[in-house]
N, C-alpha and C positions, 0 to 999 in steps of 0.2 A: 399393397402387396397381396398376390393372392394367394390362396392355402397351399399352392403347390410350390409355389416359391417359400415360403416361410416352413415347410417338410424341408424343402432342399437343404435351408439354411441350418433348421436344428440339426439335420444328419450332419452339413459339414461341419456345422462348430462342435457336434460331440464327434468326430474323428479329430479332430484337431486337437481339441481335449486330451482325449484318448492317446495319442504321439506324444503330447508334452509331458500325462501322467506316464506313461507306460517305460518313455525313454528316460525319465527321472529314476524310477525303478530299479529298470537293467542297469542303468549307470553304476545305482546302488550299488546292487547287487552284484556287480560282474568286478566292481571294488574291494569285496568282499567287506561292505558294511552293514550294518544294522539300519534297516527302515525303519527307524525311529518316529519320535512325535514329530522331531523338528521336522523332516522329510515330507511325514504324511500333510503337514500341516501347508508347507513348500508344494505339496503335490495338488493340496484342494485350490489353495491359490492359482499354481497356475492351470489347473483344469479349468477354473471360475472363469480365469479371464482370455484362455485361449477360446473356451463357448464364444462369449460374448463379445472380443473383438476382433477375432478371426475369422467368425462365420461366413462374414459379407464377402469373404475370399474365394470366388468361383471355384472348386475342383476342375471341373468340364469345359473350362475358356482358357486359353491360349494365353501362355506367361511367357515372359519375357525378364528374366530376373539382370537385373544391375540396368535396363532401358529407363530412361526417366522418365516417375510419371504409368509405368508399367504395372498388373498390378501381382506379377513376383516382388518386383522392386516395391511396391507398397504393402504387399504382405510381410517383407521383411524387415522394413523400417517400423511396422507397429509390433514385430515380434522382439526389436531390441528398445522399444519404449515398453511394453510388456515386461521384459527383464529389466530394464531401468528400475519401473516402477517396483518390481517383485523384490529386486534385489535394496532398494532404497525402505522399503517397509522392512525388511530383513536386518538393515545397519539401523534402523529408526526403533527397532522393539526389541535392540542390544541381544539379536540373537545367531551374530554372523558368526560367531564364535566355535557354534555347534554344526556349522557344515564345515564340509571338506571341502576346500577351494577346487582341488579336482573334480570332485563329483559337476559341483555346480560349472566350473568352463567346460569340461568336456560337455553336460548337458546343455550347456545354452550355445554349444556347436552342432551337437548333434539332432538336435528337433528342427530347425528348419533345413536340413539335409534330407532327412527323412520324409518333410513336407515337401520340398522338391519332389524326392522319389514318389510320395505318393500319389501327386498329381499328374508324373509321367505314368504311374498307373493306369490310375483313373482314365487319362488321356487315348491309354494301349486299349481298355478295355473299352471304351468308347467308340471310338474308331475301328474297333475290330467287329463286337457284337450289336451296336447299336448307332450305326455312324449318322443315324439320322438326328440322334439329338449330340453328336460331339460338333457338327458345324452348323452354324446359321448364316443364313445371307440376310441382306438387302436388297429387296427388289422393287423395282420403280419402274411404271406401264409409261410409255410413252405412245400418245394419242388414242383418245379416248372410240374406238368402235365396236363391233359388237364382239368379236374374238376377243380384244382388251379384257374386257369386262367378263367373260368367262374364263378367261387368263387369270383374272384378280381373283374371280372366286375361287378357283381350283389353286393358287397359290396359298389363300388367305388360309386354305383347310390342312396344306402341308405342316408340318411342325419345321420343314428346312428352309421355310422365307418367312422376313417379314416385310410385308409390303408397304411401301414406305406412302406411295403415293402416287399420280401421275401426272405428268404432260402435256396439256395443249394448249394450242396457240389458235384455234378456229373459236369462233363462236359456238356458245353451247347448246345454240337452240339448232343447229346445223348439227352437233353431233347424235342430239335426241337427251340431252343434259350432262349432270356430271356422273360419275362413277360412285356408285354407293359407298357409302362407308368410307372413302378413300380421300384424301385432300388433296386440291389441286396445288400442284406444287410450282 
């Protein structure tokens, strides 16, 4: 992984964080209850674990939630093993006693609603201000000449392809070799 991607991934898993503390919070509070220990303590857990296994959940790529195999649909089934688990540490250390049932369903409805919403953000602001990195293609040269080959480098520099590889069927010594960098597919 390189540093740009591992940037990406801390920033989305502390928004992710961010959603599951903040919406625990409001729930709180719009309850009119006391953010207590139990809360805070509810709040660092699932900030911990929304970082760490939500991260790898694209903002900027194209979901598809209930598709199977999607990775809406997979962001949401590790969000209700997430609460499994939160909620099972909670009956395990006999302290379910001190939340509000309401608090906790409304919150474990409300944050992946809001992660919805904020990936159709992200998505808007994307596509609006910067649509070069909201789509990527695949692109793939078919027969290796010398236009090809200055096609591949001038693609390889775009951040909007990624070049998958090329195409031929002649021999390589007829074409003057193969395509740098590129595998022949």
């Amino acid at each position: 992984m390189n540093p740009e991607q591992s940037r990406s991934m801390q920033l989305q898993g502390t928004l992710y964080a961010l959603i599951a503390v903040g919406a625990l919070f409001g729930v709180v509070r719009a309850l009119n209850l006391d953010f207590g220990t139990q809360y805070q303590i509810l709040a660092l857990l699932a900030g911990t674990f929304s970082f760490f296994v939500l991260r790898r959940y694209n903002l900027a790529l194209t979901w598809s939630v209930g598709r199977p195999g999607s990775l809406g649909t997979r962001l949401l089934y590790s969000w209700i093993v997430l609460v499994g688990v939160t909620l099972f540490f909670i009956y395990f250390t006999e302290y379910a006693e001190l939340f509000s049932r309401s608090v906790l369903l409304i919150w474990i409805v409300l944050v992946p609603t809001l992660i919805i919403f904020l990936h159709m953000l992200v998505r808007l602001v994307l596509r609006r201000f910067m649509p070069h990195l909201a789509v990527r293609r695949s692109a793939v040269i078919v027969f290796a000449s010398d236009a090809a080959r200055t096609l591949a480098v001038n693609l390889k520099k775009t951040q909007t392809y990624d070049v998958v590889g090329y195409f031929e069927d002649r021999d390589l010594d007829r074409i003057g070799g193969p395509i740098e960098g590129l595998p022949l597919l």
